[in-house]
Every structure is written in C-alpha cells, then in structure tokens.
C-alpha positions in Angstrom: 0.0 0.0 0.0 1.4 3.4 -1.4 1.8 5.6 1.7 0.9 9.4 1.0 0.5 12.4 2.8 -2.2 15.0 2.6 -1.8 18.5 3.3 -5.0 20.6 4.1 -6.3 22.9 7.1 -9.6 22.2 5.7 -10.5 19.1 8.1 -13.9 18.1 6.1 -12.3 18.4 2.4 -9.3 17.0 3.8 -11.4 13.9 5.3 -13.3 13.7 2.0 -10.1 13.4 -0.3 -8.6 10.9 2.1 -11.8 8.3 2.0 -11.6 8.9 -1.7 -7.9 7.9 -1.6 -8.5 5.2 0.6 -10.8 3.2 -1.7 -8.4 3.5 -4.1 -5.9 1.4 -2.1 -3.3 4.0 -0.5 -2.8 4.8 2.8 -3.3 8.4 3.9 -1.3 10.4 6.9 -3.0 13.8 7.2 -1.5 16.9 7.8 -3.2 20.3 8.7 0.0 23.0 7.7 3.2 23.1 6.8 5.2 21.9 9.7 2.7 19.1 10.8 3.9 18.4 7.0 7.4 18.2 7.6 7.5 16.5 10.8 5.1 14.1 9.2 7.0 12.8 6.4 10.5 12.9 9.0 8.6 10.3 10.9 6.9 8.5 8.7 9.8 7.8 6.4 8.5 6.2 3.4 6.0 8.4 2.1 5.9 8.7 -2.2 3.3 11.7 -2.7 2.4 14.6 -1.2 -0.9 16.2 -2.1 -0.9 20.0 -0.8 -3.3 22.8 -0.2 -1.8 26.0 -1.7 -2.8 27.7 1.0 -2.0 26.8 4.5 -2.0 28.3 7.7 1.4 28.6 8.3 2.8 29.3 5.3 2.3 28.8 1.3 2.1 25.4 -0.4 4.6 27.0 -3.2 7.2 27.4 -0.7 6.6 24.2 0.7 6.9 22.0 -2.4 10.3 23.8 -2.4 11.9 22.4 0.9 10.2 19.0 0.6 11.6 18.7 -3.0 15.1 20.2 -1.3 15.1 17.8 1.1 12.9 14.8 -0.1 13.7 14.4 -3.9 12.6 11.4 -4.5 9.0 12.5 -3.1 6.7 13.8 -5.8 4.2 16.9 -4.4 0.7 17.8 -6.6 -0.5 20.8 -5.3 -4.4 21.9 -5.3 -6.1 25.2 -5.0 -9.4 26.5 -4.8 -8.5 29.4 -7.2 -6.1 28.8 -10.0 -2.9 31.8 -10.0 -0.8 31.4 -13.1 2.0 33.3 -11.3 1.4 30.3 -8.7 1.5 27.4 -11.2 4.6 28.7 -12.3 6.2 29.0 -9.7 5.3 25.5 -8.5 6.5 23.9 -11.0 9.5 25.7 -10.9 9.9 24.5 -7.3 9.4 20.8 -8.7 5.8 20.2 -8.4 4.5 17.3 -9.9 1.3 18.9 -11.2 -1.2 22.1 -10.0 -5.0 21.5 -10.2 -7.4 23.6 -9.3 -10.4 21.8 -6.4 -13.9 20.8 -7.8 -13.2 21.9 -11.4 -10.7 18.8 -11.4 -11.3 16.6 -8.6 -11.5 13.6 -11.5 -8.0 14.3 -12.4 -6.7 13.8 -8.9 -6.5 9.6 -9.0 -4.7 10.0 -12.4 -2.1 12.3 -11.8 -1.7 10.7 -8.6 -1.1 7.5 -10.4 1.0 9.0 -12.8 2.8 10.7 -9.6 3.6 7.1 -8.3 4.4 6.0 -11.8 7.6 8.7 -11.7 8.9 8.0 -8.0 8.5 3.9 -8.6 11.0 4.7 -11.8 13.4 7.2 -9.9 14.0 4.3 -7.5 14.6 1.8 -10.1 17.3 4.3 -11.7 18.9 4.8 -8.2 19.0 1.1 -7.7 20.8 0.6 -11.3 23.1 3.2 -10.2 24.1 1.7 -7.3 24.3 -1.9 -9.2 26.7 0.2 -11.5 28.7 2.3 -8.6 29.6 -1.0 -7.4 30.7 -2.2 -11.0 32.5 0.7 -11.4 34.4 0.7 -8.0 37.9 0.0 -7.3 37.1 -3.4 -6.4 36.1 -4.0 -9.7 39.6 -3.3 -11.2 40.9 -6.6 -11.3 44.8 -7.4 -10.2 47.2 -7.6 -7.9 50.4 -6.2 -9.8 52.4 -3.7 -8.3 51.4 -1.0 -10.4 47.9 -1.3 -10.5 48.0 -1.3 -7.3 50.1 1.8 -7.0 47.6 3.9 -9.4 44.4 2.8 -7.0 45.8 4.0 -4.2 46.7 7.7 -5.7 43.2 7.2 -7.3 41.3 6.7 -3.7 43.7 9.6 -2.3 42.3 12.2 -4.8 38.9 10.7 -4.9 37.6 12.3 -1.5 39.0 15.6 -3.1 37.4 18.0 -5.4 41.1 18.3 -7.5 41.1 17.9 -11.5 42.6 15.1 -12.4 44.7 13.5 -15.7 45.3 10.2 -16.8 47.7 9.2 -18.8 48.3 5.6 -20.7 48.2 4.2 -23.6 44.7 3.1 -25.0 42.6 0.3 -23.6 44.4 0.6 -20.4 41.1 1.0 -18.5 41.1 5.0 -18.0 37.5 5.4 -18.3 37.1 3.1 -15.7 39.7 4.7 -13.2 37.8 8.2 -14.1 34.1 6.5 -13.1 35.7 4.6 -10.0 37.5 8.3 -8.7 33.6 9.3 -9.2 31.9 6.6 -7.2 34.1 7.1 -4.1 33.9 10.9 -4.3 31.3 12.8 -1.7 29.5 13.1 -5.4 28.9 9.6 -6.3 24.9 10.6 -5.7 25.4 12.8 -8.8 25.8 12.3 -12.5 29.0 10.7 -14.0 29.1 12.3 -17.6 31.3 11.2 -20.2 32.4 12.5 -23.6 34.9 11.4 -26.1 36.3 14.8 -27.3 37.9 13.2 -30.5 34.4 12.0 -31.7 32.9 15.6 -33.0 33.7 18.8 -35.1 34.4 21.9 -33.3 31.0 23.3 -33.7 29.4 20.0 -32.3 31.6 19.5 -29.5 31.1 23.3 -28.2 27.3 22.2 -28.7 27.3 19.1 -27.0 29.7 20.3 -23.9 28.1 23.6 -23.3 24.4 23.3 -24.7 22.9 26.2 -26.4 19.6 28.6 -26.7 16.9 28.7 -29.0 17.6 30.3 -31.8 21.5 30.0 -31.9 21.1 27.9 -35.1 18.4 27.1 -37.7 17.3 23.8 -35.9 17.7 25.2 -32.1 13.8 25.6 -31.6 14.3 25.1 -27.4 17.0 25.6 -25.0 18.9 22.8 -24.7 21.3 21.7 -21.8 25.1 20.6 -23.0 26.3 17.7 -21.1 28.4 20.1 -18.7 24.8 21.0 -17.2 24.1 17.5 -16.9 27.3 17.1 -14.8 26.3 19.4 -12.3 27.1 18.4 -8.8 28.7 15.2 -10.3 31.6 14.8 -12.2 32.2 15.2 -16.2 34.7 13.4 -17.8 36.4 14.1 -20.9 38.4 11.0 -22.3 41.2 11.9 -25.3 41.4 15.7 -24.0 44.3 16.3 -26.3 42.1 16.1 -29.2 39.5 18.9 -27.6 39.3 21.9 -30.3 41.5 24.3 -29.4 38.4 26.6 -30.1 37.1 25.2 -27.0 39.4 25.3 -24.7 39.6 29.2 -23.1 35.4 28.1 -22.2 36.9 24.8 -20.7 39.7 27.2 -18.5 36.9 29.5 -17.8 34.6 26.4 -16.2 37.6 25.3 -14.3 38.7 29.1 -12.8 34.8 30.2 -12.4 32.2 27.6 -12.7 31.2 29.9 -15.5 30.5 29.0 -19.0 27.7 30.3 -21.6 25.7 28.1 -24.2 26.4 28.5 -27.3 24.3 31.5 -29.1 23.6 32.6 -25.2 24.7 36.2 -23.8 24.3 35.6 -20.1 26.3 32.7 -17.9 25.6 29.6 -16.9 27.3 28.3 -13.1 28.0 25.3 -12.7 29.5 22.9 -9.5 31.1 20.0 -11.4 34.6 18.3 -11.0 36.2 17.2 -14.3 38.5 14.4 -14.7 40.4 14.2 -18.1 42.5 11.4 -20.2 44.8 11.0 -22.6 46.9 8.4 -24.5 49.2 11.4 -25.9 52.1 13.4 -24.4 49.8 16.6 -23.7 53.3 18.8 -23.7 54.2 17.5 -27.3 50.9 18.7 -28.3 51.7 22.3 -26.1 54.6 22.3 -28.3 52.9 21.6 -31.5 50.1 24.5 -30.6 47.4 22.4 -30.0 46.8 22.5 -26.3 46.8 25.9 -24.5 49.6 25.4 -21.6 46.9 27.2 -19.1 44.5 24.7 -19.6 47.4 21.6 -19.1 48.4 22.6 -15.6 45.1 23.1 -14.5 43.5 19.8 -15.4 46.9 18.2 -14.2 47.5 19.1 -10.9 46.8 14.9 -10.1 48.4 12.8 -12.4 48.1 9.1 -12.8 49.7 7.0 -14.9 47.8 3.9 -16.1 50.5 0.8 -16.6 50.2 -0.7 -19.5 49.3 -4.8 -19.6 52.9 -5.1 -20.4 54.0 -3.9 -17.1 51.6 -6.3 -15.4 52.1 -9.4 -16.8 50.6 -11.0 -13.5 47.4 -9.4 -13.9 46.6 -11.4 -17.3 45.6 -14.8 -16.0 42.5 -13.1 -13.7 41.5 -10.5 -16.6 41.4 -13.4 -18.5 39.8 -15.8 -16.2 37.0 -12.7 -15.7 36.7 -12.3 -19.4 36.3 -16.1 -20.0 33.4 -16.6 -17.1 31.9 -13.4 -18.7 31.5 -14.7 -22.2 31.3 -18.3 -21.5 28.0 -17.1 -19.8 26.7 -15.5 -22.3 27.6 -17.7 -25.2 26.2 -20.5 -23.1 29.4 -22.3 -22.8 29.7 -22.5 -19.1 32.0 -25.3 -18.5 34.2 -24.1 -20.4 37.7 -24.4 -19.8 41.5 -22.9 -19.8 44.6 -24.9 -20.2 47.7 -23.8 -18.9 49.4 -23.7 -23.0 46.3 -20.6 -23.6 47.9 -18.3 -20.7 51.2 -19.1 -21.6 50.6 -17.5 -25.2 49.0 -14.3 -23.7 51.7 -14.1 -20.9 54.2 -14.0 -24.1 52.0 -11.3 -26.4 52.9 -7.5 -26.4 49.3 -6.7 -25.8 49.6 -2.9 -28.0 45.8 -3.1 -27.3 46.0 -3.2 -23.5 42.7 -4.8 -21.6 40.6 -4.0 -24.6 42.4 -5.7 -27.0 42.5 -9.0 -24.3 39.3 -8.7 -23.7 38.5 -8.9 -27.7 40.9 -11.8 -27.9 39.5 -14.1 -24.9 35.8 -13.3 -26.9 36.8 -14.4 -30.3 38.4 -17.7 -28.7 35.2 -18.4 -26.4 33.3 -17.9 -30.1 35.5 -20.4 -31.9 36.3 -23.2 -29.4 34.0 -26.0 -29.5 36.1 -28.2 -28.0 35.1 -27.3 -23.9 38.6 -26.2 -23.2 40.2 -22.9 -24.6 43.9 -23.7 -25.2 46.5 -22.2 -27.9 44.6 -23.7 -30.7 41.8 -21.3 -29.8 43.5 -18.3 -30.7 43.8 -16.8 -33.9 47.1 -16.9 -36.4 47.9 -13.0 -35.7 48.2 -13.7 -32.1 50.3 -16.8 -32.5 52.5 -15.3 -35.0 56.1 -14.2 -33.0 55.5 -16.6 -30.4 57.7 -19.1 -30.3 57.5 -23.1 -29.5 60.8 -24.8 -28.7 61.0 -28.1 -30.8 63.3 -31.2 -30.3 65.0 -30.3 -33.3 65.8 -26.6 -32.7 66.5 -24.3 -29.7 64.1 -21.9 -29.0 66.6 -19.0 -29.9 67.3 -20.7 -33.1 66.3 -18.5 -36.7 65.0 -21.4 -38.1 63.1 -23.2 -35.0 61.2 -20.3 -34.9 60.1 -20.0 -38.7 59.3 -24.1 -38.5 57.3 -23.8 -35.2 55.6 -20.5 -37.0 54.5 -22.3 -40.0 53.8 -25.6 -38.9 51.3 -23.5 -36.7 49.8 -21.4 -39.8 49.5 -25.3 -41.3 47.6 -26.4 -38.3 45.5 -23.0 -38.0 44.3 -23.5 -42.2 43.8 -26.9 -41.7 46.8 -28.1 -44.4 45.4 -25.4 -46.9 48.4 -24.3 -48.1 47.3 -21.5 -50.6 45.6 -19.9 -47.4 48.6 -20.6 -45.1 51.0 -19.2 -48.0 48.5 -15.7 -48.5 49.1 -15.8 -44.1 52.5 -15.9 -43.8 52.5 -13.2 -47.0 55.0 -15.8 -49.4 54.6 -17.7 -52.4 52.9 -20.7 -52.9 56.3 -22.7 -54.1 57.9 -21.0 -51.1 55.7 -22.8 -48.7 56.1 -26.1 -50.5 59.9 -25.6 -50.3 60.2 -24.6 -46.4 58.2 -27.5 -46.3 60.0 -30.2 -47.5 63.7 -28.6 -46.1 61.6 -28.6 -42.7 60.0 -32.0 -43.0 57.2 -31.0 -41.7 54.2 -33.5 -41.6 51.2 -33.0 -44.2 48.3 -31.3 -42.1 
C-alpha cells in the first residue's frame, strides 16, 4: 500500500479526499500546515506523494513544495487550489511540483495524476537502484589485479577521490582509464550525482562546443528550445572528458573559464551559466608535445593536471593477465552459453608471451573471439587466432628456442595447423609464395596437415 501524505487545514475536504484515496488502495497520513507536513514525512519515512493545499495556515504550499523537494527528492508533491494563480502554477513547477489542479473543477484528475505521480517515484528508484548496481561495477574493487602498479595507481586514485582536485590520466589506450575516471567518481562525496562522459575526439568543433556547453533557441536554424550541454548534466557530479588532447582548441579558453569560475555560456547565449562539477580528463598522448605543437593551451594543461596518474600498461603487469582473462572467460562463456568451459595452462602461456599494444581491450577482444571459436570445452592455444600466434615461439626437439629457423618451423607448422593443411591460405598468411611454402616444407620436414 502506497503511503501518501495529505496536506490541508480544511478538516472536512481533507477527510473527504482521504476516504476517496483510501478506496483507491493507499494509505493516507493527514496533515493540517506546513510543519505538521514536515514532521510528518520525518517520521513516517516512506511516504511517495504529497498532495498540498496552496494555502496553509502557516505558510504557502509554493514554498513548501520547495523544501520537501530540497530535502525529499525522491518525493513527488501535486499541489491543489481553490483558485487557480498562473504566477502560482509557475512558480510551482519551478519549485518541482508534480502537477497544479485547481479543487472541484478537477477533482476527477486527482487519481490520475496521482497514479501518474507514483508512476515517476516507482521509476526514480529503479534508476537509483541501477546506479548503485553500477557504482559497485564501477568501484575500485572491480579493477581486477594484484600487480604492483595497479596497485600503486588505485591507491593515488582513492587519495584524490575524496578531493574535489582535477585530475589526468595518462596511458596508452585500452588501459582502462575510463574506468579509473568512473571509479574516482563513485568514491567521491559526489557519487549521488551524474557521471558524464564525452569522447572529445568523436565531433567537429562546432558539435563538441554544442554538446559540452548546450545552447539557446535560436542559436542555429534547428535550435527551436534551450537545450542543456552535457556540462549541465554534470552538475554536482563529475564530467569526464576521455582523449582531452584532441578537444578543439576553439574550446578550450570556455573549458579554462569552467575550471577558474564555474562559469561558461551556451552556445548563441549572452548571459552565464554556473556550474559545480569536477572534471576528470585522459589521454593516451604526451599533452606537452601537443603544447609544443600549438594544440593545447599550456593554461588549460596545468590546471587539469594538478593529479596525475599513470595507467601501466598490460605489459607492465604481466601478473594481472591470468585473472583478466579468467573474468573475461566466465563473462562470455556465460553469455555464449558455454559455461563449463575451460582454460589450459598452453592458452595463458601464449598471452603471458604477447605485447598486448591493445591493452585490456584488446584481451578482452581476444578471450571473446576464442570463447566464439572453441567448440572443444577447453580454450587452449589452438583457440586463438594466427595473428596472435605469430612471433611466439614453440621450442621443438630439433631446434633451440633462440634458433632462426626453429622459430620460422614452429611459426609455420602452426599457420598449417590454424588452415587446416590449406596451403594457398597458409601461404596468402604468412605473406609468401605458394612454391615457397612447399619448399620450407619439405627442407623442414614437416608433416602433411
């Protein structure tokens, strides 16, 4: 039973609405003014919808919406009056009222837009729920590994975390910065607030300024309504802008300006926007090579620097690949519906030897395309493709592991195995002519496939 609270110093239209209310299946806890009101839903705890008299003894039903929405947001108010005020309406739902009706000429919409009411706080909790679901994937117990430099970078990242300070990361890409920036976020005093994220290599100068900063109707030919840029939607919270090098250097004096002032202006807008929003940035370049080059204002660097971190590459923590693996092999053996599926020792040992240019992402791509292939229940070197076997070498009884030649044998005897004996498509693999193959063949006696 939905638990809401009636405001009202009316007692008989008060006790009216709340029989009508109650054959309808919610519970009612009256109020007769404002502070009644607020001790009410202080004590009651777990109250969805208020429905308030305009006018109250004590005070106004405007002003009251105000400080339950203030301190309740998650509770939705609908206020009703027995003569409708435009000014009033306004104002109300400027405040963050659900809805304003006027008493007896729409006492049939009252059950709707209560519904409706019910409809909106029932989905706001099911948000915050996801969010929480996805604070907790996003925390820094969900960054998987016990190297020494992973460990190094969480504990900076937990440091600035309870701080307000901009931050920069710097690695190469795929080594999980996104994630860092989100987990930061999630153990900041603003983890109740948005995490916003924007890729500032993915649009034009014109679009980027658009989509950071918003504009006002009328700034262009299709800007028929104000429109909020994604730095508005980061209020509070925390934006994030990944590949910061690659930000129009257009842009960047109205990014300096956010970061000295809180100020900023949509585009097409004459008067200021404020905003209260941290900003964590990333990059896979050397931002003072691009300074250098002209592309990055030296201002803007040393302000969004003053924390680095360096994210290690999955080179520098080789003992981290057998768990990232591990994780991404439960992850898409579950959803490929292979869930017995399982790893021999010869499948880490091959990505324990590769470079890994790609980092986590380009792991986590591998381990999915072998989960695909393998049909066999257990993933082992087989499973992997020919580009990731290529370079690694397999010592042989015939050749040292060092050895020029052991290593082209082991190579191609593997391209063999990977086409199956198909030497015009082992041949096109390894990028030499058919007659070449045949030849390395037979001075490598190597066994028909």
């Amino acid at each position: 039973m939905k638990n809401i609270l009636l405001v009202d110093d009316e007692k008989k239209l008060r006790g009216l609405l709340s029989r009508i209310l109650n054959k309808e299946a919610f519970h009612v806890i009256e109020a007769d003014d404002s502070k009644s009101a607020m001790k009410k839903l202080e004590s009651v705890g777990d109250i969805e919808v208020v429905i308030c008299d305009v006018k109250l003894p004590d005070g106004n039903g405007v002003e009251l919406t105000k400080k339950i929405r203030d301190k309740y947001p998650m509770i939705e108010v609908i206020l009703l009056t027995a003569f409708g005020n435009i000014q009033d309406g306004v104002q109300a739902m400027k405040f963050g009222a659900f809805d304003y009706l006027i008493k007896g000429d729409e006492n049939e919409k009252i059950i709707p837009v209560l519904n409706r009411a019910l409809e909106k706080t029932a989905f706001q909790r099911r948000i915050i729920e996801l969010e929480k679901k996805l604070g907790n994937k996003y925390s820094f117990q969900s960054v998987i590994g016990n190297s020494k430099p992973i460990l190094q970078a969480i504990e900076l990242a937990k440091k600035v975390a309870v701080t307000d300070t901009t931050v920069l990361l710097l690695g190469e890409t795929g080594t999980g910065k996104e994630v860092f920036a989100n987990a930061i976020h999630q153990f900041s005093h603003r983890s109740s607030h948005p995490f916003v994220a924007i890729n500032c290599s993915a649009f034009s100068k014109e679009l980027f300024e658009n989509e950071l900063f918003g504009h006002k109707a009328g700034a262009f030919t299709s800007a028929h309504q104000d429109s909020k840029g994604l730095i508005e939607q980061a209020d509070q919270g925390t934006l994030f802008l990944d590949e910061i090098a690659e930000m129009p250097i257009e842009v960047q004096p109205k990014l300096l300006r956010v970061l000295e002032s809180g100020e900023f202006n949509r585009v097409g807008d004459n008067q200021s926007q404020k905003v209260n929003v941290r900003i964590i940035t990333a990059t896979n370049r050397d931002p003072e090579m691009e300074i250098r080059a002209g592309k990055f204002r030296e201002d803007l660097f040393y302000r969004l620097s003053v924390f680095r971190i360096v994210m290690p590459s999955l080179r520098d923590r080789i003992k981290d690949i057998r768990p990232l693996a591990e994780y991404f092999v439960k992850q898409f053996s579950v959803k490929l519906n292979k869930p017995d599926l399982k790893i021999s020792e010869e499948f880490f040992s091959v990505l324990e030897k590769h470079p890994w240019k790609g980092n986590i992402r380009e792991l986590r791509n591998v381990v999915e395309r072998a989960v695909i292939v393998e049909e066999s229940g257990e993933l082992t070197k087989n499973s992997l493709s020919v580009e990731m076997m290529a370079g690694i070498s397999w010592p042989s009884d015939s050749f040292s592991q060092f050895d020029l030649a052991g290593v082209e044998k082991n190579h191609i005897q593997k391209v063999l195995q990977y086409t199956r004996g198909n030497k015009t498509e082992a041949a096109r693999l390894l990028n030499i002519g058919l007659t070449t193959l045949y030849r390395k063949i037979e001075e490598y006696q190597l066994a028909e496939q």
